[in-house]
N, C-alpha and C positions, 0 to 999 in steps of 0.2 A: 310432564311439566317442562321437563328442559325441551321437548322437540319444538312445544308448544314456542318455548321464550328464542327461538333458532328463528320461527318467524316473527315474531315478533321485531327482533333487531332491524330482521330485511326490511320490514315495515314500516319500522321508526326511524330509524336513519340510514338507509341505504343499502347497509354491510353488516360486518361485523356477524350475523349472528352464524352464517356457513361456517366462521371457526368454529366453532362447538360443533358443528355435525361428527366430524370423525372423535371427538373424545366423546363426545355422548354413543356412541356406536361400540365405541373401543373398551371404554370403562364402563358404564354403565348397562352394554346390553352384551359384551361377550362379544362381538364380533371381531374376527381377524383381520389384523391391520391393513395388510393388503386389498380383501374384500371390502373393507372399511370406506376405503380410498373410492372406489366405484360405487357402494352406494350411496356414497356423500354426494358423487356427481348428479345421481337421477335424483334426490333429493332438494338436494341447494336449487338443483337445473328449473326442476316442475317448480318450485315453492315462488323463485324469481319470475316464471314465467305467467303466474296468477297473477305477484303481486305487480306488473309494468302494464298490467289493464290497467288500472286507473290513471298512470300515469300518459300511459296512451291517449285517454280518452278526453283528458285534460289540454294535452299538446306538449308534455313535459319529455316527451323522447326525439332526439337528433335523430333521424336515420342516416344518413349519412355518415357521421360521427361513428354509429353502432357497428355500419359495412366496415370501414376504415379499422377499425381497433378490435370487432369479432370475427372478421374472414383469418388474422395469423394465429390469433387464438383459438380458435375452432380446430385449423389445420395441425397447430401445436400441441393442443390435447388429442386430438386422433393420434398423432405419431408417437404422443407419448406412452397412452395407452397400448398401443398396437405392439412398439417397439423397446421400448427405454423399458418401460416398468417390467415384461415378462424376464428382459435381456439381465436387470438384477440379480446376481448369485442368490442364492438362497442363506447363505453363508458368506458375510464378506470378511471379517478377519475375526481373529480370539485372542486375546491378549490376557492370560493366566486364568483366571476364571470365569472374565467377560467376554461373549461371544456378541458381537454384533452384525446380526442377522438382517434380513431385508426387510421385516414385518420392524424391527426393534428402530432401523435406520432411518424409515419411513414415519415414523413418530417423533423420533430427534428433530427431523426435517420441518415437522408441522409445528414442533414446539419452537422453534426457533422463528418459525412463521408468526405463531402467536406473539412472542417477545416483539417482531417489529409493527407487526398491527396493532397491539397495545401502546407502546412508543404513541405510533399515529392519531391515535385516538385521546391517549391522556394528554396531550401535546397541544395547547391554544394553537387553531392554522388563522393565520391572518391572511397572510400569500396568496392562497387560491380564490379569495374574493378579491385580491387586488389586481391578480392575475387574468380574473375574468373580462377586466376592462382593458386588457392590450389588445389588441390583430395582431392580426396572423396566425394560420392554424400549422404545427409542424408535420406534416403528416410522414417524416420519417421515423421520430419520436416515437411516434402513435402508435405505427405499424410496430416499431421494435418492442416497445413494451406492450405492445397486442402478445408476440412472440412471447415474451420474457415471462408475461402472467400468464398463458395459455400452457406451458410447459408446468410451470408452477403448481396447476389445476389438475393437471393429470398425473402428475406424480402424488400431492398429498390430499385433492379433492378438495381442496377449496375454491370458493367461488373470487375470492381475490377484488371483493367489493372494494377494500380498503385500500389497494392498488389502483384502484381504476380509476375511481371518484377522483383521487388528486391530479391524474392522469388527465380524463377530461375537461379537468377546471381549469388547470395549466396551462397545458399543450392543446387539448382541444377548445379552449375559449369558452365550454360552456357555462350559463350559469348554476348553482347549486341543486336548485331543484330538477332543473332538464337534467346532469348529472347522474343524479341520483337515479332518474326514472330510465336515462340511456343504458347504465350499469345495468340495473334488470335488465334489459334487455339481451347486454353482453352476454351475462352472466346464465341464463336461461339457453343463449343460443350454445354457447363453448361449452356448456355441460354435457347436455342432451343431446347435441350432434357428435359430439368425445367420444362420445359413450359409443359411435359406432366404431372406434377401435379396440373396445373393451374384449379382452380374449376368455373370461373368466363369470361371463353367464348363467354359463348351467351350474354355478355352483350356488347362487344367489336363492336366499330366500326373500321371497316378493312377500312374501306374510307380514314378513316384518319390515319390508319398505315399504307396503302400502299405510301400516300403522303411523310408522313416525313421517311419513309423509304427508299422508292426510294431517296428522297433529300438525306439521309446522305449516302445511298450507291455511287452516286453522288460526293459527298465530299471526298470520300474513295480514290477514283480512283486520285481527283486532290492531297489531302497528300501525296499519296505513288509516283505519278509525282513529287511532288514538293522535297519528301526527298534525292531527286538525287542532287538535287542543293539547298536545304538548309539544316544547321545543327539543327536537331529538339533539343538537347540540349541546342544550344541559345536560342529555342524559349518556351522552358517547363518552366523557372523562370516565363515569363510575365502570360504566361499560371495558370501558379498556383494562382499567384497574383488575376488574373479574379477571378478563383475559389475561393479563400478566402472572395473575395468582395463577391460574390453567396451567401454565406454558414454563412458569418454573418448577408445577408437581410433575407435570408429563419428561422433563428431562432428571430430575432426582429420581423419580418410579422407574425410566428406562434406562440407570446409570446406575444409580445406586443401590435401587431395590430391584432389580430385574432377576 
């Protein structure tokens, strides 16, 4: 069910639901946090990349927009993956009887991710439509924070929807719905090509990627039905709300109860 409501979000409004891939991975199925992190990418990556067919097909995706803001993020999850994440101690400090380790630091990382994606989402944005009606596109902006979420992606495995969308309303001028369908497409691209600096393969069970994989692609199909007949901006406040509850059990479980 949860893999299922992971596509679902991507469906219904844009984003949001790639945070839950690594707590549903992490708490719910046992997976180690590390590994976590990489199969959130082929997960979030494939689920986004079903669901920006329709928006294709419709003319809801920039490409140009997509090149500009998924070429630094692409190249910033390869390096992440390849370099940053193995280069993590396994052990980074112990402080009397708390050890914070790279699987533990890696979870603080996402839960603090969650705390501002929820901010974003329980938050009325007026800005980004109003936004959408100036010129000019900044495409230094674009490129940095292509970089700044592309890093993001490969350290905690999130697809960084909730990043992007205000991104390309903004800075890239687009309107909400092309947004939305550009972001799939980011989002699918910086995963799945990431993932060719992923060093940690052969340890991967694909049994259980393909399960909750297939589920949230699954899910995809019934959000992008259902955003015909409901307004996914009603439902993004509740939504964030979840996420905030998520993001402050994931830092008390890896602080207090660890």
């Amino acid at each position: 069910m949860a893999s299922i409501l992971i596509g679902i979000s991507l469906g219904l409004i844009g984003g949001g639901g790639s945070i839950l891939t690594v707590p549903v991975l992490v708490y719910l199925l046992g997976v180690d946090p590390v590994l976590a992190t990489g199969y959130s990418l082929l997960i979030v990556g494939a689920t986004s990349a079903v669901g920006s067919i329709p928006y294709f097909r419709s003319g809801q995706v920039h490409l140009p927009t997509a090149l500009t803001f998924g070429l630094p993020s692409i190249i910033a999850v390869f390096l992440t993956r390849s370099f940053l994440v193995p280069a993590i101690p396994e052990t980074i400090f112990t402080v009397g009887s708390f050890t914070l380790d790279r699987g533990t630091m890696l979870m603080l990382l996402f839960a603090l991710l969650m705390l501002a994606a929820s901010v974003g989402m329980i938050t009325p944005s007026r800005a980004p439509q109003e936004a959408s009606e100036q010129k000019g596109f900044h495409y230094g902006l674009v490129l940095l924070e292509g970089l700044v979420v592309g890093t993001l992606t490969g350290l905690v495995g999130a697809g960084g929807g909730f990043l992007i969308i205000p991104a390309l309303v903004i800075l890239g001028k687009l309107p909400m719905k092309q947004a939305i369908g550009t972001s799939l497409l980011i989002i699918a691209a910086k995963s799945l090509l990431g993932l060719l600096g992923e060093s940690q393969l052969s340890l991967w069970d694909w049994t259980l990627l393909l399960w909750v994989g297939g589920l949230a692609i699954g899910g995809i199909f019934i959000g992008v039905k259902l955003s015909g007949h409901i307004d996914g901006a009603k439902l993004k406040p509740a939504f964030g709300w979840f996420v905030l509850v998520m993001g402050i059990y994931m830092i008390v479980k890896e602080t207090l109860l660890h």
